[in-house]
C-alpha positions as CSV (number, residue, x, y, z in Angstrom):
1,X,69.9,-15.0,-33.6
2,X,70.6,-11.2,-34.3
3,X,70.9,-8.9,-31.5
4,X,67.6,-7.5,-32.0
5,X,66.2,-10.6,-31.8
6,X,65.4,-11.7,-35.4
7,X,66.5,-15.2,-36.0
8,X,67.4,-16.4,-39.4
9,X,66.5,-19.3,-41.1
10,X,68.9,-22.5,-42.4
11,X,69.2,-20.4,-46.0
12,X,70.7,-17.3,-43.8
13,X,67.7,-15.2,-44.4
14,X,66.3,-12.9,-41.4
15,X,63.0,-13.8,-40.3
16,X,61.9,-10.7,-38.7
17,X,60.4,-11.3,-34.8
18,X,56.6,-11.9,-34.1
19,X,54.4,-8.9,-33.0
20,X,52.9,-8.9,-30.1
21,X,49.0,-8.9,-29.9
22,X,48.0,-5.6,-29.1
23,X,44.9,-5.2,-26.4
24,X,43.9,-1.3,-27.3
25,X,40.7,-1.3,-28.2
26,X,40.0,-0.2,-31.8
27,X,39.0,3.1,-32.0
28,X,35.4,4.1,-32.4
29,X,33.3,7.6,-31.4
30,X,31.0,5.0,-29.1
31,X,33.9,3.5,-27.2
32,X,35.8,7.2,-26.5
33,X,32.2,8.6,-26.0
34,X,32.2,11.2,-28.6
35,X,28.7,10.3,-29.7
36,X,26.6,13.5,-30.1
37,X,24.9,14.1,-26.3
38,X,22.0,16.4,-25.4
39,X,24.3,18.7,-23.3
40,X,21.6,21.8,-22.0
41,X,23.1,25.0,-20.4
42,X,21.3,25.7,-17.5
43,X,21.1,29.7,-18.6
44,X,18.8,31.5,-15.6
45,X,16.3,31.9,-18.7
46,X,16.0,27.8,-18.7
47,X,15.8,28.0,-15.1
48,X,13.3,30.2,-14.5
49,X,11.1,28.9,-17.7
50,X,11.4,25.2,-16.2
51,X,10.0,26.3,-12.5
52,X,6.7,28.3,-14.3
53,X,6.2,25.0,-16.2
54,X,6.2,22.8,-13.3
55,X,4.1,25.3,-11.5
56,X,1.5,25.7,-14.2
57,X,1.3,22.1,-14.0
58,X,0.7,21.3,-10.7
59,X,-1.2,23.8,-9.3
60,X,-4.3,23.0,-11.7
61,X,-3.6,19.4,-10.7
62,X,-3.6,19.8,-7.0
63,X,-6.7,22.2,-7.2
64,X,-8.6,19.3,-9.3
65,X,-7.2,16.9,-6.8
66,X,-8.5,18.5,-3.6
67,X,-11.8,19.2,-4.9
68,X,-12.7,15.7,-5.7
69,X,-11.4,14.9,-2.1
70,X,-13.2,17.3,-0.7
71,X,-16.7,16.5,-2.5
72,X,-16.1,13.0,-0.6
73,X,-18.6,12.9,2.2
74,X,-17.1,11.0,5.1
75,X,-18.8,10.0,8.3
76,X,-16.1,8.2,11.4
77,X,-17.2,7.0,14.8
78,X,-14.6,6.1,17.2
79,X,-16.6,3.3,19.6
80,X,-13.3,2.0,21.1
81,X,-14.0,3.7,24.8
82,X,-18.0,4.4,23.7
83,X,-19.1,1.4,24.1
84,X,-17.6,0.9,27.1
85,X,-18.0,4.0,29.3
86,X,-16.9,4.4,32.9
87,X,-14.6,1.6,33.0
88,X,-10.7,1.4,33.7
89,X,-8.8,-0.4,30.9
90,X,-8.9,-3.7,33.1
91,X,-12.4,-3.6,33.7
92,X,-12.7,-3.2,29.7
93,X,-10.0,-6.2,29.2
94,X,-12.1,-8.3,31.5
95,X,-15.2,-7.4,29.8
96,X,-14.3,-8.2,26.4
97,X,-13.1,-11.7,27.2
98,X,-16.1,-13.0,29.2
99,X,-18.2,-14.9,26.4
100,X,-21.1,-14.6,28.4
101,X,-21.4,-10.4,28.8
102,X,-23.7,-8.5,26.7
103,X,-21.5,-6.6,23.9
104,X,-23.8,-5.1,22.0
105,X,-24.3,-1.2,22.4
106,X,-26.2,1.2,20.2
107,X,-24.9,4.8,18.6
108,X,-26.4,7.6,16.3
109,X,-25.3,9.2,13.8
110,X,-26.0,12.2,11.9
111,X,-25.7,12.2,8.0
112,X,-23.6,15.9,7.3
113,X,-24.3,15.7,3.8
114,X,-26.1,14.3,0.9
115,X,-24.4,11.0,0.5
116,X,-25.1,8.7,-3.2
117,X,-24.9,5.3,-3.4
118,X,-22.9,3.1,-2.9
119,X,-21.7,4.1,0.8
120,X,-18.7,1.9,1.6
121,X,-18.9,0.8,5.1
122,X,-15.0,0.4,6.7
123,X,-13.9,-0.4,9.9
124,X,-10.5,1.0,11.3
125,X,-8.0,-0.8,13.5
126,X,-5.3,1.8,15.2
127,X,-2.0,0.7,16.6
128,X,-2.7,-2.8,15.0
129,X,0.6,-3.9,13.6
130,X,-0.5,-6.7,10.8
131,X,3.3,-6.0,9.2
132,X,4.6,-7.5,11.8
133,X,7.3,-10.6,10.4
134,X,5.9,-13.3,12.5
135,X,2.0,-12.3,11.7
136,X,2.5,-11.8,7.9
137,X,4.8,-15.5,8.0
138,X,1.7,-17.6,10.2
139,X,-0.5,-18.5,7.0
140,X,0.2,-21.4,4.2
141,X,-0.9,-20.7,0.7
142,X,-1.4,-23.6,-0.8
143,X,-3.8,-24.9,1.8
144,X,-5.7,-21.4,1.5
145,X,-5.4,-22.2,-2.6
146,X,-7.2,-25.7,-1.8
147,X,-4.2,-27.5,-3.9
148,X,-4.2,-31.2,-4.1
149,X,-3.7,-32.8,-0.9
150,X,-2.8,-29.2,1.0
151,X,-5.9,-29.3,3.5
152,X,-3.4,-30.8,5.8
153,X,-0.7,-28.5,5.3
154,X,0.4,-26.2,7.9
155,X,3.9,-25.3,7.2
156,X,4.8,-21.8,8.6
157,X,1.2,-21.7,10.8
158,X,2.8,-21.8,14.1
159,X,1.1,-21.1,16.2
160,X,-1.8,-21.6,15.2
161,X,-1.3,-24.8,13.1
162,X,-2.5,-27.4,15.0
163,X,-5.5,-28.4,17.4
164,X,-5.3,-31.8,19.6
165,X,-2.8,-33.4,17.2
166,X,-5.5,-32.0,14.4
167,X,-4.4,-29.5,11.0
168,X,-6.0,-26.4,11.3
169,X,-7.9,-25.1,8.1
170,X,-7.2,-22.2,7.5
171,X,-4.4,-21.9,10.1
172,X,-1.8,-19.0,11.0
173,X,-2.5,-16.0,13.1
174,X,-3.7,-14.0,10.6
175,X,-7.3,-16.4,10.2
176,X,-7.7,-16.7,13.9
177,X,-7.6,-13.0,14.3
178,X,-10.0,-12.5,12.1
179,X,-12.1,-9.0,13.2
180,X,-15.2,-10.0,14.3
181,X,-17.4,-7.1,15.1
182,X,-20.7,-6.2,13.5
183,X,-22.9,-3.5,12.7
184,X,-26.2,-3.1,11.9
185,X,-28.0,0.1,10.5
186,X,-31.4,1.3,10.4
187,X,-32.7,5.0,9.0
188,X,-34.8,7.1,11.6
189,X,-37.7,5.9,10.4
190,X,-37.1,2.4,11.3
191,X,-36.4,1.0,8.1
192,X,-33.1,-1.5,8.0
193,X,-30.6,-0.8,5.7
194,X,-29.0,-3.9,3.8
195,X,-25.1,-4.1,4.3
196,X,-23.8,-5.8,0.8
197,X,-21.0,-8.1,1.3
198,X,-20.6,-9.5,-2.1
199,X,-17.7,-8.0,-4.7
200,X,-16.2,-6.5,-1.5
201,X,-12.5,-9.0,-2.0
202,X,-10.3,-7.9,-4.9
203,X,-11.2,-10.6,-7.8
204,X,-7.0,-11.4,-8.0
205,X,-7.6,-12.6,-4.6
206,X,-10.8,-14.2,-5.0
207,X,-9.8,-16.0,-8.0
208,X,-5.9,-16.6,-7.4
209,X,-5.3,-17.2,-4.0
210,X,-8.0,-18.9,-2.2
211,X,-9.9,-22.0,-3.3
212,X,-12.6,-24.6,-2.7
213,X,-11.3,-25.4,0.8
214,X,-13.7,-25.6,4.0
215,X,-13.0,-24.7,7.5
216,X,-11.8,-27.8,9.4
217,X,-11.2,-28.2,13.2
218,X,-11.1,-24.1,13.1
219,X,-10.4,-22.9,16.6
220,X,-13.0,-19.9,16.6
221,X,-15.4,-22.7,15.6
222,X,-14.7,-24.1,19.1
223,X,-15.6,-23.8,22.4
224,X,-13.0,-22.5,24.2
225,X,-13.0,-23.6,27.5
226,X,-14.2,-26.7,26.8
227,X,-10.5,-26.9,25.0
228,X,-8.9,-24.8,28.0
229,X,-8.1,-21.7,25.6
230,X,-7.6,-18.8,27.8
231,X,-7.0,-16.3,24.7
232,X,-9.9,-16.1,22.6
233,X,-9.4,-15.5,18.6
234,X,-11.6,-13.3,16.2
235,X,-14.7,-14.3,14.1
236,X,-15.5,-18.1,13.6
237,X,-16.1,-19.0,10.0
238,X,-19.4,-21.2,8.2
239,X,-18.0,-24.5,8.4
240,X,-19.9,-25.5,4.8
241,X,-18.7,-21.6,3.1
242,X,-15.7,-22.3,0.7
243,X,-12.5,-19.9,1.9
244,X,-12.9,-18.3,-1.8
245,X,-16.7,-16.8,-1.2
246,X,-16.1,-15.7,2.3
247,X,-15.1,-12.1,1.9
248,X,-14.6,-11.2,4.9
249,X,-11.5,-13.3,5.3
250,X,-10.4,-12.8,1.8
251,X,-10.3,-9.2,2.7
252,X,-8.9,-9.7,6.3
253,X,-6.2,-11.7,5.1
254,X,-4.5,-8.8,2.8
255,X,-2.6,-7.7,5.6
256,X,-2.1,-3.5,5.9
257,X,1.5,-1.9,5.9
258,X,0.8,0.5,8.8
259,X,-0.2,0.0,12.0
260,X,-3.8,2.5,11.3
261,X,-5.4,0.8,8.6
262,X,-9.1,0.1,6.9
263,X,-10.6,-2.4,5.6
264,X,-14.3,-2.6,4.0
265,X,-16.9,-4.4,5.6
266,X,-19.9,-3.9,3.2
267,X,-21.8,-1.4,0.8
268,X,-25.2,0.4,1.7
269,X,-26.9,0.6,-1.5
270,X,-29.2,3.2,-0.7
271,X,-28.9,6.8,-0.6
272,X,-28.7,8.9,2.5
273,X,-29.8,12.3,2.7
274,X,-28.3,15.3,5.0
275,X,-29.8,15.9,8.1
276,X,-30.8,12.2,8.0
277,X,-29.9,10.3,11.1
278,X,-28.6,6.7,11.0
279,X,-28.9,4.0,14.5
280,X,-26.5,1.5,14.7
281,X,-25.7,-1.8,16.5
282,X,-22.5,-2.5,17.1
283,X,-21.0,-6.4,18.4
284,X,-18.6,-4.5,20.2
285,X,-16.5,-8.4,20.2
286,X,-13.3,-7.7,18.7
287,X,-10.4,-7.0,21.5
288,X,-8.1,-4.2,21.0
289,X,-8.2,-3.1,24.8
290,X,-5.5,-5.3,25.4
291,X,-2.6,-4.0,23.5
292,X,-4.5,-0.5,23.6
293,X,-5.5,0.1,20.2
294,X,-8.5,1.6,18.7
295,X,-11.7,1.1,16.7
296,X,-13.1,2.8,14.1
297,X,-16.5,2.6,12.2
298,X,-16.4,5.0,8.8
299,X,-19.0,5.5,6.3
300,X,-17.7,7.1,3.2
301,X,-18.9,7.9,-0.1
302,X,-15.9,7.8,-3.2
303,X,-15.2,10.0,-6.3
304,X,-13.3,9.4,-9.1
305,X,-9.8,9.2,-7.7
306,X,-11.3,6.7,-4.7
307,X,-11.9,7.9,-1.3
308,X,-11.0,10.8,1.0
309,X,-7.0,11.8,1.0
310,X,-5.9,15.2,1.0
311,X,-2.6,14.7,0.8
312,X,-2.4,14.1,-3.0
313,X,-3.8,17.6,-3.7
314,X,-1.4,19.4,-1.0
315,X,1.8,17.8,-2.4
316,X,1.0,19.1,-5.3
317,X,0.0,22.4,-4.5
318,X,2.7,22.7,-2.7
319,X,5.1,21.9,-5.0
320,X,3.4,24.1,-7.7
321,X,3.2,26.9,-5.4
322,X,7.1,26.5,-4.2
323,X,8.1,26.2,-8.0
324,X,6.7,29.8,-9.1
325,X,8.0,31.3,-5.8
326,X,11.2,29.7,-6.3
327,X,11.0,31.5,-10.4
328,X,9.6,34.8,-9.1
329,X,13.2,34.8,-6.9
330,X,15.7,33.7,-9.3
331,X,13.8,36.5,-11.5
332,X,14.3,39.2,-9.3
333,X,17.8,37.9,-8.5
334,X,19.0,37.8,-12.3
335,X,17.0,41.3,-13.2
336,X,19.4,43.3,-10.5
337,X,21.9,41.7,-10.8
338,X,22.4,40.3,-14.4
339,X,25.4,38.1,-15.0
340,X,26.8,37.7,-18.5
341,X,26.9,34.2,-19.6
342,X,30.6,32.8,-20.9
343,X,31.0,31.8,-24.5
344,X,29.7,28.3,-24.7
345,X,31.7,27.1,-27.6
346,X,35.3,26.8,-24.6
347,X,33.1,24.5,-23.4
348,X,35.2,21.2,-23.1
349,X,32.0,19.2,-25.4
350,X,32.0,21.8,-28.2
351,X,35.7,22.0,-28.8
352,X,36.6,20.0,-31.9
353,X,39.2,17.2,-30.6
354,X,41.5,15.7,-33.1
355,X,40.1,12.4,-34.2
356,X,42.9,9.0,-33.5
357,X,43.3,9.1,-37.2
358,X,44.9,12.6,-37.5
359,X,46.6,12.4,-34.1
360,X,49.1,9.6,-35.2
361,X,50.4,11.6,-38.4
């Protein structure tokens, strides 16, 4: 071997030494990311031009938005504390539990505005935390679903998953909390106006997620101190109604994400004129007294970006409105006091580097 470390063969020629493998990538414009790029200078022209856009934009948008939230007519009755007047909170707790005590009180209400058909009926639950880990867990889907053999299963329904040794259909909290009040509605001329229940479920859920399944041993269904239940549930369910066409649960069961939510409870499919006043009777049944939240009956007409929410149509008013002050300012600010713009070509992406190829001459 030579001292540069070529060896020679057995005829005394000098085989030269193996090169090593080299790991440098080979050279390309994508791997060095010299690729032409969309590189904009934001000159205060751009700026300026960019904010009157977005302003243009949304301040026609937020105009639109509002007005079709505000041509919602919306009627709300809080009968939390009046339907039970002149009572302490105890009283009220104590009142609601007793099976045998009359609940049902009676409330007017004055129509403000001409409201079309159909009037969605909602009722409103405040400080009712349904997102809560352990209420959202206590149901089982494939007995809701009705799959083979999954009457009798209750995994995850504690506890509310058994009854004397017995599955519960459809068990969890969620089913046995089920709001229960009613209300009936009649004009001022005595004529009773039909609450529609039917198409009020989404049709996913309908279709998807509940099933030909039946109530079985359902512990609304029961009597409760026959069975020693000191904490009485929400609405019992029609023991020969399949879950999937009672819509009432379907809806109940789509738990909310905040703690104030509604949830529709019918459709009046009659019109109501303005200055026309509506009696109702409520089944004041449900209890919310105990954890002090609230009850809500709302009557609300829709237009044609759903019901009443003014928040859309601020947001974007306000954003609108804050973009063209925001250009007025930089306007003023660069008509005082221009500033000249530096020569864009010293720019580090629009001086010409040498490519690899002319580099290694």
């Amino acid at each position: 071997m030579s001292a540069n470390g070529a060896s020679t063969s057995d005829s005394g020629v000098a085989i030269p030494p193996a090169k090593k493998e080299s790991k440098k990538p080979k050279y390309s414009k994508f791997t060095q990311q010299e690729l032409p790029a969309c590189k904009p200078l934001l000159t205060p022209g751009w700026v300026i031009a960019t904010f009157v856009v977005v302003g243009i934009i949304f301040i026609p948008i937020g105009a639109v938005t509002l007005l079709a939230s505000n041509g919602v007519v919306e009627i709300v009755h809080d009968y939390e504390n009046s339907c039970l007047p002149n009572l302490s909170r105890d009283q009220r707790i104590t009142h609601i539990q007793n099976p045998t005590t009359n609940k049902t009180c009676q409330a007017t209400l004055a129509v403000i505005k001409d409201m079309d058909a159909p009037i969605y009926v909602y009722y409103q639950l405040d400080n009712f935390y349904q997102n809560h880990r352990r209420y959202v867990k206590s149901r089982n889907d494939k007995q809701l679903r009705g799959d083979n053999g999954a009457a009798n299963e209750t995994t995850g329904c504690k506890p509310e998953a058994t009854i004397n040794g017995l599955p519960i259909a459809p068990c969890g909290l969620i089913a046995w909390s089920l709001f229960n009040d009613t209300y009936g509605f009649t004009d001022n001329t005595g004529n009773s106006l039909n609450v529609n229940k039917k198409g009020i479920a989404w049709k996913s859920d309908r279709e998807d997620k509940f099933g030909k399944i039946t109530p079985q041993n359902f512990v609304n269904n029961m009597n409760s101190s026959a069975l020693g239940i000191e904490i009485i549930g929400g609405k019992a369910l029609p023991e020969n109604v399949p879950l999937d066409e009672d819509e009432d649960l379907i809806v109940w069961m789509r738990t909310a994400a905040l703690p104030t939510f509604r949830k529709l409870y019918g459709k009046i499919e009659t019109d109501l004129k303005k200055d026309q006043s509506l009696n109702i009777q409520i089944e004041n049944n449900y209890n919310t007294y105990t954890f002090g939240g609230g009850k809500k009956l709302v009557l609300s007409t829709t237009s044609w970006l759903g019901g009443k929410n003014n928040f859309l149509g601020i947001a974007y008013l306000t954003v609108g409105i804050l973009c063209m002050f925001l250009a007025f300012v930089f306007f003023l600010v660069h008509f005082r006091n221009p500033r000249p713009l530096g020569d864009p070509s010293y720019l580090s992406w629009n001086r010409k580097i040498p490519s690899a190829a002319n580099s290694s001459h």
